[in-house]
mmCIF file of the protein (N, C-alpha, C, O) and its ligand, coordinates in Angstrom:
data_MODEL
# 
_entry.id   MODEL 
# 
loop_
_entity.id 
_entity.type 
_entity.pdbx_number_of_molecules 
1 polymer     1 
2 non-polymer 1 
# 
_entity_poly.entity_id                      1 
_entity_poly.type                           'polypeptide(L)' 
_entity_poly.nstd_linkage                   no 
_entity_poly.nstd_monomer                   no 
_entity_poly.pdbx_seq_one_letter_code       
;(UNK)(UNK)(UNK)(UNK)(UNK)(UNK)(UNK)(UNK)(UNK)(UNK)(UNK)(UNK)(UNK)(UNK)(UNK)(UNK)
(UNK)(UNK)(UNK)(UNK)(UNK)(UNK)(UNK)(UNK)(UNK)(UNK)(UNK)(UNK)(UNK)(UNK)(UNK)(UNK)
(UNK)(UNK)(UNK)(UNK)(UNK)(UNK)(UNK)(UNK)(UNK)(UNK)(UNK)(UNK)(UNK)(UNK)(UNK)(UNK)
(UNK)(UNK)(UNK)(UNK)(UNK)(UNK)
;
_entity_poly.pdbx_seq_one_letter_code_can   XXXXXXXXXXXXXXXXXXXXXXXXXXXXXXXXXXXXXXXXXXXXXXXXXXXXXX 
_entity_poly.pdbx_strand_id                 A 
# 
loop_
_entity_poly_seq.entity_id 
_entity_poly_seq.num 
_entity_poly_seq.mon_id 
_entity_poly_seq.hetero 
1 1  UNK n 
1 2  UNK n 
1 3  UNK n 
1 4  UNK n 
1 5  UNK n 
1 6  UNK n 
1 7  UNK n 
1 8  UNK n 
1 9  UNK n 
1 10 UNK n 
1 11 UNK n 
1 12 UNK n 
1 13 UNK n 
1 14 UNK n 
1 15 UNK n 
1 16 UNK n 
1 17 UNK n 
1 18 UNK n 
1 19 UNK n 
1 20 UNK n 
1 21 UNK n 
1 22 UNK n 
1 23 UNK n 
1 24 UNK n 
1 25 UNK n 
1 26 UNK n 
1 27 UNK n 
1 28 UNK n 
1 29 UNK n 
1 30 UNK n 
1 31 UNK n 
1 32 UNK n 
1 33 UNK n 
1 34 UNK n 
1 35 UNK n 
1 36 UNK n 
1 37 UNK n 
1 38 UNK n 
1 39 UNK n 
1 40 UNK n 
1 41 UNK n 
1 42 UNK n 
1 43 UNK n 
1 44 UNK n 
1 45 UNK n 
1 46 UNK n 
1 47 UNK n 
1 48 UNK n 
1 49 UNK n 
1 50 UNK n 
1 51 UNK n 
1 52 UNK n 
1 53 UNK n 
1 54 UNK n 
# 
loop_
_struct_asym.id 
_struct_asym.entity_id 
A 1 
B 2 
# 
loop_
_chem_comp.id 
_chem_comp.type 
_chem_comp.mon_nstd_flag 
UNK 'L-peptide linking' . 
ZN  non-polymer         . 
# 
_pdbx_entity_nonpoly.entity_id   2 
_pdbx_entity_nonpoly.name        ? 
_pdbx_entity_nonpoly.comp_id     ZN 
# 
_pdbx_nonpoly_scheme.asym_id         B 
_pdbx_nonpoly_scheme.entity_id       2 
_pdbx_nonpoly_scheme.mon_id          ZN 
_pdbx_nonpoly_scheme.ndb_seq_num     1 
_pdbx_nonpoly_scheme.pdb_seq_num     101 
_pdbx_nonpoly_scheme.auth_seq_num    101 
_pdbx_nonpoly_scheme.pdb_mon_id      ZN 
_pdbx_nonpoly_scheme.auth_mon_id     ZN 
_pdbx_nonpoly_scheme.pdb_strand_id   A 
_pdbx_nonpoly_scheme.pdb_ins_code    . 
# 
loop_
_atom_site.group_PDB 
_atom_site.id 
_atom_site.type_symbol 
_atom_site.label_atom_id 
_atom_site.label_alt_id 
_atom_site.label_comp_id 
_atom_site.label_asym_id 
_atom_site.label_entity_id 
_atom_site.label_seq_id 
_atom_site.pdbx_PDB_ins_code 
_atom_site.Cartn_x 
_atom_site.Cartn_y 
_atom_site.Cartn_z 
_atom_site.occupancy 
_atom_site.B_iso_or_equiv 
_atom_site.pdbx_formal_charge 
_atom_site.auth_seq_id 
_atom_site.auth_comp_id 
_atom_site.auth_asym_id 
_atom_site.auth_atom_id 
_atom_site.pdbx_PDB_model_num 
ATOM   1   N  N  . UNK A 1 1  ? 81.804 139.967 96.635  1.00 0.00 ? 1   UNK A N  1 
ATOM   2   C  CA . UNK A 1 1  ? 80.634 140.069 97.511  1.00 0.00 ? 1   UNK A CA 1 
ATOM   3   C  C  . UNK A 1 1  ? 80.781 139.095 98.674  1.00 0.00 ? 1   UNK A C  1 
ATOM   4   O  O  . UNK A 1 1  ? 80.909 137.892 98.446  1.00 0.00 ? 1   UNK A O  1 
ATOM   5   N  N  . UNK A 1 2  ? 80.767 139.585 99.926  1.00 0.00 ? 2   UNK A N  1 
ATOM   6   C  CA . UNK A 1 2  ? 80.632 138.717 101.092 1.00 0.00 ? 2   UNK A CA 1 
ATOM   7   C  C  . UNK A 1 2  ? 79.560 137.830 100.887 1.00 0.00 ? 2   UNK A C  1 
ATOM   8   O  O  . UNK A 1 2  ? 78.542 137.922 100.202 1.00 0.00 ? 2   UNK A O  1 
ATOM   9   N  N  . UNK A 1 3  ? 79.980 136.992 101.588 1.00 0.00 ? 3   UNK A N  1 
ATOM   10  C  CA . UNK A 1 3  ? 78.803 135.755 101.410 1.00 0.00 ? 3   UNK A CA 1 
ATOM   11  C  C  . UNK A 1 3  ? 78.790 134.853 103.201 1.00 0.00 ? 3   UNK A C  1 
ATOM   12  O  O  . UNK A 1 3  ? 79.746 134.764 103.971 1.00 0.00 ? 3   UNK A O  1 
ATOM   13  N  N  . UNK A 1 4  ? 77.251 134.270 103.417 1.00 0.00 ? 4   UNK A N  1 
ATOM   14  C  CA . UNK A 1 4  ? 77.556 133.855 104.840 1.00 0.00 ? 4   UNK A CA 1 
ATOM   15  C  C  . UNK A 1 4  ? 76.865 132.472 104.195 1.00 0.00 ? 4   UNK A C  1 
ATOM   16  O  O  . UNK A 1 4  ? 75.685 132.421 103.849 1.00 0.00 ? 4   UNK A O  1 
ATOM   17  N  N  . UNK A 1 5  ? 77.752 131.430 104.101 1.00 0.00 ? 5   UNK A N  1 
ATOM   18  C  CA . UNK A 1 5  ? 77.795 130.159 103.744 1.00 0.00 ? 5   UNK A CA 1 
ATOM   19  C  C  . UNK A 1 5  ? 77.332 129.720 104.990 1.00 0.00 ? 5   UNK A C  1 
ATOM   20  O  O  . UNK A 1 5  ? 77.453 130.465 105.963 1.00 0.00 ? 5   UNK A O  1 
ATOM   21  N  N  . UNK A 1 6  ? 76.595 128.136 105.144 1.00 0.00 ? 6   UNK A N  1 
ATOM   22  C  CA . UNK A 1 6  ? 75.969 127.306 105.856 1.00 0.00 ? 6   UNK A CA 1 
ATOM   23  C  C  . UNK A 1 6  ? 76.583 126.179 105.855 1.00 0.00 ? 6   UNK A C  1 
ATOM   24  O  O  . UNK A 1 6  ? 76.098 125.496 104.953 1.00 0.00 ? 6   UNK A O  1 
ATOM   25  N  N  . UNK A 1 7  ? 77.669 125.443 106.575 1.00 0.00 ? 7   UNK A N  1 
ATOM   26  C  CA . UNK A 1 7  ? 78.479 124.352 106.594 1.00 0.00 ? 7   UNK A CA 1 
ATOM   27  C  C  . UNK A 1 7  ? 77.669 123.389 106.514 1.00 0.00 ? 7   UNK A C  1 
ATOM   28  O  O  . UNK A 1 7  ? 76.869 123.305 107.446 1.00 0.00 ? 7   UNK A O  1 
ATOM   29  N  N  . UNK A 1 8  ? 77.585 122.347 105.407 1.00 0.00 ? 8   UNK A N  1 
ATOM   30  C  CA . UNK A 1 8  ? 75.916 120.866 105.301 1.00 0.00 ? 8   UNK A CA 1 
ATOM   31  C  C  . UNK A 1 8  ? 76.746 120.296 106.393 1.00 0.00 ? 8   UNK A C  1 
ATOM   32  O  O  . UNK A 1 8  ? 76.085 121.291 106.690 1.00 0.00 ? 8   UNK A O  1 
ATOM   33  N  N  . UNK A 1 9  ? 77.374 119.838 107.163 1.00 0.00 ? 9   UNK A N  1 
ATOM   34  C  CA . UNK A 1 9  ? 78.067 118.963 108.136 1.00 0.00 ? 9   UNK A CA 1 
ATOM   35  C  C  . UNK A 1 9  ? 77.544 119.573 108.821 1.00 0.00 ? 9   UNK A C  1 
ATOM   36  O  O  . UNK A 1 9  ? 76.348 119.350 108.633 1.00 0.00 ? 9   UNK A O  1 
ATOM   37  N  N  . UNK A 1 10 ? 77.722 120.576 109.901 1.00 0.00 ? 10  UNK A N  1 
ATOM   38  C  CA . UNK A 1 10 ? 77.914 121.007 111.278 1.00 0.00 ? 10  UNK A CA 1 
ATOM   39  C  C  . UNK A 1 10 ? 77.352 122.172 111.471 1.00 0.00 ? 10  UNK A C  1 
ATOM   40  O  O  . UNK A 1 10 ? 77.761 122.771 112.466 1.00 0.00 ? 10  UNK A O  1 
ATOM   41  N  N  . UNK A 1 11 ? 76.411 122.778 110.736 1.00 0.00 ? 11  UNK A N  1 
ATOM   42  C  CA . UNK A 1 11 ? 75.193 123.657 110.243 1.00 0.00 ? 11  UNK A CA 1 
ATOM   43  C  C  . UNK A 1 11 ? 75.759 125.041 110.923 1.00 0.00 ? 11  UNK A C  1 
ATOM   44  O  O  . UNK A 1 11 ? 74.896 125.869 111.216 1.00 0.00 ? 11  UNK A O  1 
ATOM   45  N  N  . UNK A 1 12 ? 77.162 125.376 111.207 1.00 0.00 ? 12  UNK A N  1 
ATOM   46  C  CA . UNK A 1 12 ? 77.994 126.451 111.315 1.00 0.00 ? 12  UNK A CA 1 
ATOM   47  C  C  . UNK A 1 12 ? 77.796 127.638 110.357 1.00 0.00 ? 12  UNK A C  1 
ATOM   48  O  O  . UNK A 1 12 ? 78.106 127.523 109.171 1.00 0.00 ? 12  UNK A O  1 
ATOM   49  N  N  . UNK A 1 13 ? 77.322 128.694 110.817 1.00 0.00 ? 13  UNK A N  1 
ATOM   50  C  CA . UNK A 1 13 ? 77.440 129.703 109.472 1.00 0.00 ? 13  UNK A CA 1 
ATOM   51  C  C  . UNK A 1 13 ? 78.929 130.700 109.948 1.00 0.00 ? 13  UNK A C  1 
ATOM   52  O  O  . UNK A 1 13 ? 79.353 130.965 111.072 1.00 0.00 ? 13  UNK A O  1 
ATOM   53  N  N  . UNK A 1 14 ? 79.473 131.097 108.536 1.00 0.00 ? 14  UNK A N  1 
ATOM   54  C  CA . UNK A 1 14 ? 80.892 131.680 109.013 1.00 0.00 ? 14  UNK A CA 1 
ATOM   55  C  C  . UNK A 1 14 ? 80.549 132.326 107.108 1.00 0.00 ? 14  UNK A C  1 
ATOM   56  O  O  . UNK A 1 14 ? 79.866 131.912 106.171 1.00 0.00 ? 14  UNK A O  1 
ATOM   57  N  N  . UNK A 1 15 ? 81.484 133.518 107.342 1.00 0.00 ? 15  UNK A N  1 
ATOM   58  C  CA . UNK A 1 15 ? 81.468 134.044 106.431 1.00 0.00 ? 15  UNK A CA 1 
ATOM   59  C  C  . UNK A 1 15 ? 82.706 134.345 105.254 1.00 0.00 ? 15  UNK A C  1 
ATOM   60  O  O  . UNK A 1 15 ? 83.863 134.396 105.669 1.00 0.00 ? 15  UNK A O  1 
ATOM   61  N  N  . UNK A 1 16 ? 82.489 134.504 104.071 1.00 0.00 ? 16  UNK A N  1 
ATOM   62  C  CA . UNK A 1 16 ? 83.595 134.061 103.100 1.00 0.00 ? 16  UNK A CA 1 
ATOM   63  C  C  . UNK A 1 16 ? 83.442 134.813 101.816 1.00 0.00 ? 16  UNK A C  1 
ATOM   64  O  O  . UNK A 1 16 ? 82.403 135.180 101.267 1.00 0.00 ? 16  UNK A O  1 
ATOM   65  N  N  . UNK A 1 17 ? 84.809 134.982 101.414 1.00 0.00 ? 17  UNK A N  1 
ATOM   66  C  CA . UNK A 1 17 ? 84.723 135.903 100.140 1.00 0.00 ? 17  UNK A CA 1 
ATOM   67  C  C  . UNK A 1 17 ? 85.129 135.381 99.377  1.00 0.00 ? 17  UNK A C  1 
ATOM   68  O  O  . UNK A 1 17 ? 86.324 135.160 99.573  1.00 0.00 ? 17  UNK A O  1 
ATOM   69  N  N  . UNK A 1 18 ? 84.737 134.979 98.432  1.00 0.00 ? 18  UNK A N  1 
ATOM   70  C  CA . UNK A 1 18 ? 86.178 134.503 97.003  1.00 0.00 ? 18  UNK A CA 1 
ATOM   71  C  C  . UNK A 1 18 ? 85.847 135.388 96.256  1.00 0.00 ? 18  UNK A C  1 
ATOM   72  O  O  . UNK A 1 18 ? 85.005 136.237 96.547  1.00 0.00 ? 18  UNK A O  1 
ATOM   73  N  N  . UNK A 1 19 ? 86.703 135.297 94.747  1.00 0.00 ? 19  UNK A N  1 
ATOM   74  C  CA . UNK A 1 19 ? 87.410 135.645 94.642  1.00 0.00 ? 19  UNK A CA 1 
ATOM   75  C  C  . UNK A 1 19 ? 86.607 135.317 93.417  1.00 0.00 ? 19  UNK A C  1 
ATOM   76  O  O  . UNK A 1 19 ? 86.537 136.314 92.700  1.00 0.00 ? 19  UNK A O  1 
ATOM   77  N  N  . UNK A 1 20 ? 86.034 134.376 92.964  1.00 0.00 ? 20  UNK A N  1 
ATOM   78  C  CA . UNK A 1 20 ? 85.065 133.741 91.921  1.00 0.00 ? 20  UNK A CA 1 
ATOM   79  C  C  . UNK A 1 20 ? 84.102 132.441 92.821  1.00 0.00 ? 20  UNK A C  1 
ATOM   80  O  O  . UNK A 1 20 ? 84.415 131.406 93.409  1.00 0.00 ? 20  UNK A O  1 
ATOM   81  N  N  . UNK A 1 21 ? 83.450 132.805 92.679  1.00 0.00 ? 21  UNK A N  1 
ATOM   82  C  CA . UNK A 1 21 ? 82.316 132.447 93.697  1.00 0.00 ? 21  UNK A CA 1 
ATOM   83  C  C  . UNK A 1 21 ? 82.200 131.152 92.468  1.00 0.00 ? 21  UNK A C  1 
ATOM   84  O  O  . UNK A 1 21 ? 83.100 130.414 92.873  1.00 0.00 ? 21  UNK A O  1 
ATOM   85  N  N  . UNK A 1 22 ? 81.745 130.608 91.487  1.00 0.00 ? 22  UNK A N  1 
ATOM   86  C  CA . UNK A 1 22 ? 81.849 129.664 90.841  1.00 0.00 ? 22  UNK A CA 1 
ATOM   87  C  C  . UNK A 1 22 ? 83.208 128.469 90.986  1.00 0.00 ? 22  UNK A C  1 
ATOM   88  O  O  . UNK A 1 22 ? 84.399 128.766 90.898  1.00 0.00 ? 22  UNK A O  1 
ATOM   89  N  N  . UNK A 1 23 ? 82.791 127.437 91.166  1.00 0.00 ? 23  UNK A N  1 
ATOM   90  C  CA . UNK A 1 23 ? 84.372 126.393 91.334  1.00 0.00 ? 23  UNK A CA 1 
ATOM   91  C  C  . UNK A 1 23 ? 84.723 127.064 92.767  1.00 0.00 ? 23  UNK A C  1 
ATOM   92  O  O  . UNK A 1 23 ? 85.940 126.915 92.877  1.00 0.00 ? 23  UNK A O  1 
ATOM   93  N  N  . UNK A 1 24 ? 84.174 127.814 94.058  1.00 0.00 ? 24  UNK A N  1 
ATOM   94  C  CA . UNK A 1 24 ? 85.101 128.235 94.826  1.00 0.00 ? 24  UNK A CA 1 
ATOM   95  C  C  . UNK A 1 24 ? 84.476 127.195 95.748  1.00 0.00 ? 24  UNK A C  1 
ATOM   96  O  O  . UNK A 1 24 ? 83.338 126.779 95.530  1.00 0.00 ? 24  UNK A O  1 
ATOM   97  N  N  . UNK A 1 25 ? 85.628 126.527 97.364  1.00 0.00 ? 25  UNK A N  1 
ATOM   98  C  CA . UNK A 1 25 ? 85.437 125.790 97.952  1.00 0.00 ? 25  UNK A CA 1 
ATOM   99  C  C  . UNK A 1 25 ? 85.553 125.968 99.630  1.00 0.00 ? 25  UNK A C  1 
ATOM   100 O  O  . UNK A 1 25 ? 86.587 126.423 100.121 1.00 0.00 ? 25  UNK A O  1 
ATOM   101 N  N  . UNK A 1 26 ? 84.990 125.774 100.039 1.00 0.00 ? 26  UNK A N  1 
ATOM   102 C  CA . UNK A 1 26 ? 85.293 126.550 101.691 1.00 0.00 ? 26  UNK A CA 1 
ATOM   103 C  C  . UNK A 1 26 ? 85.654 125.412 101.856 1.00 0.00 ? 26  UNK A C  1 
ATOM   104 O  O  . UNK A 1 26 ? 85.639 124.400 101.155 1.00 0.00 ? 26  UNK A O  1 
ATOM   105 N  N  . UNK A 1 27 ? 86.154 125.767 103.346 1.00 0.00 ? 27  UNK A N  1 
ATOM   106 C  CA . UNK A 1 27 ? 86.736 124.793 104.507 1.00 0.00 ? 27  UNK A CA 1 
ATOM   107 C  C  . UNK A 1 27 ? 85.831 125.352 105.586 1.00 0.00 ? 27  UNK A C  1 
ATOM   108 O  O  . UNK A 1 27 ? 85.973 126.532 105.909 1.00 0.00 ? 27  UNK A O  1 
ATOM   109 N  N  . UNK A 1 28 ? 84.908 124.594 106.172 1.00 0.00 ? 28  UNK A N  1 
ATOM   110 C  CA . UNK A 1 28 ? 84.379 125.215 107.213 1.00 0.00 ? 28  UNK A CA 1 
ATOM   111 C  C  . UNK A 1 28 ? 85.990 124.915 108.567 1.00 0.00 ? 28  UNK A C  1 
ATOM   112 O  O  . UNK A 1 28 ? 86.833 124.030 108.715 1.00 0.00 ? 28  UNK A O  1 
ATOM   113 N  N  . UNK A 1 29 ? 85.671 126.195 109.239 1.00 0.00 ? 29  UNK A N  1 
ATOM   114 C  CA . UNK A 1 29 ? 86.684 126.764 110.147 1.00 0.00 ? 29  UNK A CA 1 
ATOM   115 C  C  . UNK A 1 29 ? 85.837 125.789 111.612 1.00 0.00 ? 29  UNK A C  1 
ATOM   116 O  O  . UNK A 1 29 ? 86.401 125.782 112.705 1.00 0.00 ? 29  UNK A O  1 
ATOM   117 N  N  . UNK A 1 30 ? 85.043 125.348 111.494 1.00 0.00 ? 30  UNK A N  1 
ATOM   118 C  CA . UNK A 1 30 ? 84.463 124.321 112.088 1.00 0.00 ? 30  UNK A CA 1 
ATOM   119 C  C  . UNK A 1 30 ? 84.692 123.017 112.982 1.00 0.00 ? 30  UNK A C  1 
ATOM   120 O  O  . UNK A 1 30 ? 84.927 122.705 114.149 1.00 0.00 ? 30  UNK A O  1 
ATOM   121 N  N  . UNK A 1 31 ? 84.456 122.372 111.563 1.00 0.00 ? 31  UNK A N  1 
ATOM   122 C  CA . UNK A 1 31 ? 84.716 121.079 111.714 1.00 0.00 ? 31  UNK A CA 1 
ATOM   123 C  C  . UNK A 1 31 ? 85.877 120.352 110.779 1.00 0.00 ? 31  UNK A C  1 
ATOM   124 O  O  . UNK A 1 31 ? 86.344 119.213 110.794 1.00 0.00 ? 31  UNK A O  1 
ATOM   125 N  N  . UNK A 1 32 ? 86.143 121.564 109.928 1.00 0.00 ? 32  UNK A N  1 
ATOM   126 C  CA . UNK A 1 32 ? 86.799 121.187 108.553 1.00 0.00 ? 32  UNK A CA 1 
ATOM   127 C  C  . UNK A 1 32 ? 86.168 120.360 107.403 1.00 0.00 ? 32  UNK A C  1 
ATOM   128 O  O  . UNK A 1 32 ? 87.065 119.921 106.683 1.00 0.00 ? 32  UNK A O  1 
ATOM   129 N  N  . UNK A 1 33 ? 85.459 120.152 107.163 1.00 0.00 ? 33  UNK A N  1 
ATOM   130 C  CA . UNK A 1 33 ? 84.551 119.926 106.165 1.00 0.00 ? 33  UNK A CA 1 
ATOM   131 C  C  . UNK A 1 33 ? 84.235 120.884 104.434 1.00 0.00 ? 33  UNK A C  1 
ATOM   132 O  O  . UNK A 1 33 ? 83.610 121.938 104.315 1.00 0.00 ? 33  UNK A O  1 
ATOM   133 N  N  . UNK A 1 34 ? 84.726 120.290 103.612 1.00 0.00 ? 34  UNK A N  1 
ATOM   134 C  CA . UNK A 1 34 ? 85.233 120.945 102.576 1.00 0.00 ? 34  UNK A CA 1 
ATOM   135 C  C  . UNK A 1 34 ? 83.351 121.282 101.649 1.00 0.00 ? 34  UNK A C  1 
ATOM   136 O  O  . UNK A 1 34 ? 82.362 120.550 101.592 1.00 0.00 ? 34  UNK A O  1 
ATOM   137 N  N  . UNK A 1 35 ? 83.468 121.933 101.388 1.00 0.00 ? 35  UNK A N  1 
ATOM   138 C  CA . UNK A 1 35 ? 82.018 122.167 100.573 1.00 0.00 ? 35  UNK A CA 1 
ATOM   139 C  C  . UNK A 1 35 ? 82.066 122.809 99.461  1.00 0.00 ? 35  UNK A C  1 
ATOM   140 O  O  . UNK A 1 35 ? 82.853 123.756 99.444  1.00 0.00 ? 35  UNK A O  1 
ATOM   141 N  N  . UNK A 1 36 ? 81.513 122.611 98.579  1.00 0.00 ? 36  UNK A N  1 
ATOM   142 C  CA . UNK A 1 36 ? 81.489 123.726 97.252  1.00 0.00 ? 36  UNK A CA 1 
ATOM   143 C  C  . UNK A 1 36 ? 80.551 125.002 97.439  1.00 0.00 ? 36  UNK A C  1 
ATOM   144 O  O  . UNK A 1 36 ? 79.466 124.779 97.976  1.00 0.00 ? 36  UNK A O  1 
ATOM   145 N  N  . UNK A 1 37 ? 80.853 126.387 97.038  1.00 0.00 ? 37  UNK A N  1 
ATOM   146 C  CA . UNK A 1 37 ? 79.818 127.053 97.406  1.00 0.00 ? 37  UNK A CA 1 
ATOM   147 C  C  . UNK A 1 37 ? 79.156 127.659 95.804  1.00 0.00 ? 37  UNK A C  1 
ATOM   148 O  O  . UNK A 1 37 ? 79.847 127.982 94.838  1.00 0.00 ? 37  UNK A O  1 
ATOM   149 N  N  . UNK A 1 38 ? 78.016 127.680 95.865  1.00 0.00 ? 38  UNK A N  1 
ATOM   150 C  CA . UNK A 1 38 ? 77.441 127.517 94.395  1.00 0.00 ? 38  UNK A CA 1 
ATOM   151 C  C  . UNK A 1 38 ? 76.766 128.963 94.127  1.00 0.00 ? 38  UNK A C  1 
ATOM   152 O  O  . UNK A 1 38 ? 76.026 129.569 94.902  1.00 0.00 ? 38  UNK A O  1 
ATOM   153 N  N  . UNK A 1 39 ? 77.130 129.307 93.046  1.00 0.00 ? 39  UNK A N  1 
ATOM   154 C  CA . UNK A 1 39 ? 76.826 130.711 92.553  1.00 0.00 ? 39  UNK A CA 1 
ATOM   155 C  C  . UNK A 1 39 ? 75.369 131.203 92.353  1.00 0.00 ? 39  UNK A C  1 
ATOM   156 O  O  . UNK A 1 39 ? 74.906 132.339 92.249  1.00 0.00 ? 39  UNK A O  1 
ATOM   157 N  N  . UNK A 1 40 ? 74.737 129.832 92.331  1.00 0.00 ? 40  UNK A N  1 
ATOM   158 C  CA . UNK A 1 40 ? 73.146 130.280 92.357  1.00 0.00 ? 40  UNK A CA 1 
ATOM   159 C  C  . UNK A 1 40 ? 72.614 130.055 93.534  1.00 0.00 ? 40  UNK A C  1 
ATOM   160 O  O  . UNK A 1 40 ? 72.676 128.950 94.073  1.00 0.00 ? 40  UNK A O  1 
ATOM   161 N  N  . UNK A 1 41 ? 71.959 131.213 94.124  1.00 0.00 ? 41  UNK A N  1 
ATOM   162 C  CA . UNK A 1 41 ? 71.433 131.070 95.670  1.00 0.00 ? 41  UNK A CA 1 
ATOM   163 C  C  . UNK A 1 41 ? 70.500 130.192 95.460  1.00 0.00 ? 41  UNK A C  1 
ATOM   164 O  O  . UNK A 1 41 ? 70.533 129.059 95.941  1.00 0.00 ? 41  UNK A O  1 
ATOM   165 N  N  . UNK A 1 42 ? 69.397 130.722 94.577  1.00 0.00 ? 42  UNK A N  1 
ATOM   166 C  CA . UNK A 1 42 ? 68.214 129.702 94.907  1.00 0.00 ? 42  UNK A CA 1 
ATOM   167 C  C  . UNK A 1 42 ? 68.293 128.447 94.916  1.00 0.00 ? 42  UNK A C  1 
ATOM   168 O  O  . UNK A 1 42 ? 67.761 127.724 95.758  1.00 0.00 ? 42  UNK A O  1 
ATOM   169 N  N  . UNK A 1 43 ? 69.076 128.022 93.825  1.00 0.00 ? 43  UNK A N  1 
ATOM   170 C  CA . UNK A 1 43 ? 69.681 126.518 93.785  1.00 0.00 ? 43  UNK A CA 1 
ATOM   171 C  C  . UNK A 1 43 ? 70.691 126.020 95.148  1.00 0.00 ? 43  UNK A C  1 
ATOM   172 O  O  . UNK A 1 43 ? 70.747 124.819 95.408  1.00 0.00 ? 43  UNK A O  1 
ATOM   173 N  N  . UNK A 1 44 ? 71.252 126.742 95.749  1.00 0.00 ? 44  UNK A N  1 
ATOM   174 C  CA . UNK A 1 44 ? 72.249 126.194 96.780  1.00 0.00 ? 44  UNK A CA 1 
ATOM   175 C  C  . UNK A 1 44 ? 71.180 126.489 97.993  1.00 0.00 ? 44  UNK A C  1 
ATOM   176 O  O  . UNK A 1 44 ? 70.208 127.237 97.877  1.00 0.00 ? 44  UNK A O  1 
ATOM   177 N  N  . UNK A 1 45 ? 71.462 125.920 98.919  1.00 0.00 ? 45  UNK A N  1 
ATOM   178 C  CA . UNK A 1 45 ? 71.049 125.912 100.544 1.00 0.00 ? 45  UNK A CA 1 
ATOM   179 C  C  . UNK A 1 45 ? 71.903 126.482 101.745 1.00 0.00 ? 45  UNK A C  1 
ATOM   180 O  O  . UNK A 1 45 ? 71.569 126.885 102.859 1.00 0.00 ? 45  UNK A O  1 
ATOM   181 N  N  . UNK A 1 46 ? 73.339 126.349 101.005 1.00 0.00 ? 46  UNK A N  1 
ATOM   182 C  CA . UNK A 1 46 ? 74.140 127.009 101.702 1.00 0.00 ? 46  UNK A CA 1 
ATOM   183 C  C  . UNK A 1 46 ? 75.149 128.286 101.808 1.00 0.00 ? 46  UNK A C  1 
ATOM   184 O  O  . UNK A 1 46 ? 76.166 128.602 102.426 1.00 0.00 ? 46  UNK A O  1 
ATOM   185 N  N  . UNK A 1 47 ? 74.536 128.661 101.138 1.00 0.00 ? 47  UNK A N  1 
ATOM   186 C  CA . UNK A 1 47 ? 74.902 130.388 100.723 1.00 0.00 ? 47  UNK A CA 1 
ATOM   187 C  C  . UNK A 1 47 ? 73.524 131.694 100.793 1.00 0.00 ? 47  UNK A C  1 
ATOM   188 O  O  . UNK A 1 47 ? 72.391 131.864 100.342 1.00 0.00 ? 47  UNK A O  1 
ATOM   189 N  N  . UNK A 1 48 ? 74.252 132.199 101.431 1.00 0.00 ? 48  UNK A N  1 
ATOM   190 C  CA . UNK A 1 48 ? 73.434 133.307 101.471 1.00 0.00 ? 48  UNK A CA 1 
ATOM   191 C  C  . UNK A 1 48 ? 74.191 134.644 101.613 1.00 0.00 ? 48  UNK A C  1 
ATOM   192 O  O  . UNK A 1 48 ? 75.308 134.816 102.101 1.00 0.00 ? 48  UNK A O  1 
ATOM   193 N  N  . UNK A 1 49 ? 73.230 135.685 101.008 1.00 0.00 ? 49  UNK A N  1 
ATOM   194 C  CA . UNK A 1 49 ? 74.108 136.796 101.106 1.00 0.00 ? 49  UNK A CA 1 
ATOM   195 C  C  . UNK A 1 49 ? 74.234 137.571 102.340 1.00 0.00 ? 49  UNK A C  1 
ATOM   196 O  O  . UNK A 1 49 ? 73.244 137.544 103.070 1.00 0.00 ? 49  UNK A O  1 
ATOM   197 N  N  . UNK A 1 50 ? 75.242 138.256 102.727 1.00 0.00 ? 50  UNK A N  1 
ATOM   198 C  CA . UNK A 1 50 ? 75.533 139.048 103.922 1.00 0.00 ? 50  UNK A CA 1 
ATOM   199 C  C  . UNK A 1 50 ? 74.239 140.330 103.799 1.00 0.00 ? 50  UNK A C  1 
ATOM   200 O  O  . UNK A 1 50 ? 74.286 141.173 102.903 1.00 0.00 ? 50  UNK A O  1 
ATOM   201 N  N  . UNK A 1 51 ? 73.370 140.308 104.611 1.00 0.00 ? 51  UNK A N  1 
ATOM   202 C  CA . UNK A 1 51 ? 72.611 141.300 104.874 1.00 0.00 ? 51  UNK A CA 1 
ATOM   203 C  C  . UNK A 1 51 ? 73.252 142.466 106.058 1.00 0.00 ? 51  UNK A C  1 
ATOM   204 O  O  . UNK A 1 51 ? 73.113 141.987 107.183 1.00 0.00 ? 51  UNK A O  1 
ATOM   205 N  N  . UNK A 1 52 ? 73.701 143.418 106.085 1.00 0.00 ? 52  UNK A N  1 
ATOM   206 C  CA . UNK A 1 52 ? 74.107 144.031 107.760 1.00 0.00 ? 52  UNK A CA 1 
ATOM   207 C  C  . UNK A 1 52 ? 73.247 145.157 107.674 1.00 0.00 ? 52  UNK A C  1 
ATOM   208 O  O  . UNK A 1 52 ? 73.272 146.023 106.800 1.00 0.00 ? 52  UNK A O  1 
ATOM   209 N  N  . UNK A 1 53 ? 72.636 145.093 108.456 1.00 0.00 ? 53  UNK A N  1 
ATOM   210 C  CA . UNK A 1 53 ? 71.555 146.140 109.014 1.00 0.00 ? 53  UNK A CA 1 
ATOM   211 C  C  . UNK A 1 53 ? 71.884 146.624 110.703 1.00 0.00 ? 53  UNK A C  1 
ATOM   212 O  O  . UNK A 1 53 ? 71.619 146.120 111.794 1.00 0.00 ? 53  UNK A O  1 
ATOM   213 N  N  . UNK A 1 54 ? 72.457 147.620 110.345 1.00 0.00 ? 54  UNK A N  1 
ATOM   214 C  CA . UNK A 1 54 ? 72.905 148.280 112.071 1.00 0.00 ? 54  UNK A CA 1 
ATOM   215 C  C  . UNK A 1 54 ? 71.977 149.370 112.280 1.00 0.00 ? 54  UNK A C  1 
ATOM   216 O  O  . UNK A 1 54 ? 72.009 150.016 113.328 1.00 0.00 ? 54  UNK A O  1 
HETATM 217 ZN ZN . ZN  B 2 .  ? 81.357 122.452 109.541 1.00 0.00 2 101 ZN  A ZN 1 
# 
């Protein structure tokens, strides 16, 4: 599932897939700033799911 993560450093949103969303770690393409991205939305701040509405 696509996911549009929220970089906590540099409040960049960029979007990311793993592979196992649990233990998975971005690099914001940013600033480089390493983050964990956490499998529970409500609990995380920086994940959210890809909505596309065209
Ligand atoms: Zn960043």
């Amino acid at each position: 599932m696509p996911l549009v993560v929220i970089c906590p450093k540099c409040k960049h949103q960029q979007k990311t897939n793993p592979k196992k969303i649990i233990s998975a770690v971005k690099t914001c393409v940013y600033c480089g700033h390493r983050f964990k991205i956490h499998s529970n939305i409500k609990k995380s701040r920086i994940v959210r799911r890809v909505l596309i509405k065209s």
